[in-house]
C-alpha positions as CSV (number, residue, x, y, z in Angstrom):
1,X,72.8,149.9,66.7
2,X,73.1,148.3,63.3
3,X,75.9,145.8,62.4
4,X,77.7,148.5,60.4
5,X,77.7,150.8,63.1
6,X,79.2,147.9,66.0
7,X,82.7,148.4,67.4
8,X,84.7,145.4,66.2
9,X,87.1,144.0,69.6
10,X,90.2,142.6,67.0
11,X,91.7,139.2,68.5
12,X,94.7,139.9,70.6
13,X,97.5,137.7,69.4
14,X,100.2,136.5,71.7
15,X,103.4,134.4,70.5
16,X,104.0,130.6,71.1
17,X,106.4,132.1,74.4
18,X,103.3,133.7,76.0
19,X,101.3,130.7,75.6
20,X,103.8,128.2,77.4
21,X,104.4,130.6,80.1
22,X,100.8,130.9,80.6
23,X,100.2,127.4,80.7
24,X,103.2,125.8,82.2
25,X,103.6,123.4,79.3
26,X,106.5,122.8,77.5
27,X,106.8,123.5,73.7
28,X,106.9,119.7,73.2
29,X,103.4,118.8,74.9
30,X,102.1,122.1,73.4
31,X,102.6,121.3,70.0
32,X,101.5,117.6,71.3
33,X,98.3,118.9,72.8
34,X,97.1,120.5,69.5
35,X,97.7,117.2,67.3
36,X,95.6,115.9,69.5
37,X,93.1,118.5,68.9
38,X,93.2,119.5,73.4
39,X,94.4,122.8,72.7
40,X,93.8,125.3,70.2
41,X,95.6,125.1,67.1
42,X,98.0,128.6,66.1
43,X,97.6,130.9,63.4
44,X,99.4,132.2,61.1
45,X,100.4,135.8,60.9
46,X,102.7,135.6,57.9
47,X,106.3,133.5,57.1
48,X,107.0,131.6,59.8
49,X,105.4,133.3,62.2
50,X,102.3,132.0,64.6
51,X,100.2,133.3,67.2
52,X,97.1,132.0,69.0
53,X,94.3,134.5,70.2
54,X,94.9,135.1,73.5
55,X,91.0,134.4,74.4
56,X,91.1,131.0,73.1
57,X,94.1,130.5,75.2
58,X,92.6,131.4,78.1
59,X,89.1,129.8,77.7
60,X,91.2,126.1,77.4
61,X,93.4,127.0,80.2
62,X,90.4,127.6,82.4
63,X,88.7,124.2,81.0
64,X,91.9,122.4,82.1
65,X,92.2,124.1,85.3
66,X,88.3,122.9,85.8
67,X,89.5,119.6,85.0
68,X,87.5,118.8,81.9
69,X,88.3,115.6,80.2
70,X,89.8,115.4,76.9
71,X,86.7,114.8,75.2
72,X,85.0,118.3,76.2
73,X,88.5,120.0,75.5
74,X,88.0,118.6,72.0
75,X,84.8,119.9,71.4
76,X,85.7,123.0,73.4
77,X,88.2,123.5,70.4
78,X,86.5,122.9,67.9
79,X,83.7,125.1,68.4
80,X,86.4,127.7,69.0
81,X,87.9,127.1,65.7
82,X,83.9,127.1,64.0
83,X,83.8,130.6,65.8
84,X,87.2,131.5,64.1
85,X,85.7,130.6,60.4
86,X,82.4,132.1,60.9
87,X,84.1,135.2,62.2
88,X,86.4,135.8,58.7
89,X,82.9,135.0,56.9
């Protein structure tokens, strides 16, 4: 099957409400978590509205819940948010 021919799976977005129910956080250490580059940052999807990619959410939620330190969350993020830019390419 050529490249052309591939089915494309589009990113499923959820809001910022999905996210904190998901991961028990509160909107405060959310927002605190992606400063500090532990948690993937949101998107935009136009105005003022954000979203993250419900994958990515879930790929960082199971890192936490296997306890990895802050340092592989980092790099855990940024290779998601490499894969995010290559991806648009």
């Amino acid at each position: 099957m050529n490249k052309a021919t591939q089915t494309i799976n589009p990113p499923k977005f959820i809001r910022i409400r999905t996210t904190l129910e998901l991961s028990g956080l509160t909107r405060t250490s959310l927002y605190r978590r992606m400063q500090e580059g532990v948690f993937v940052p949101t998107i935009s999807l136009g105005g003022r509205s954000v979203a993250h990619i419900e994958s990515e959410v879930n790929l960082v939620l199971s890192a936490m819940a296997a306890e990895k330190s802050p340092e592989e969350l980092k790099h855990l993020v940024k290779y998601l948010v490499d894969q995010r830019q290559q991806a648009a390419a």
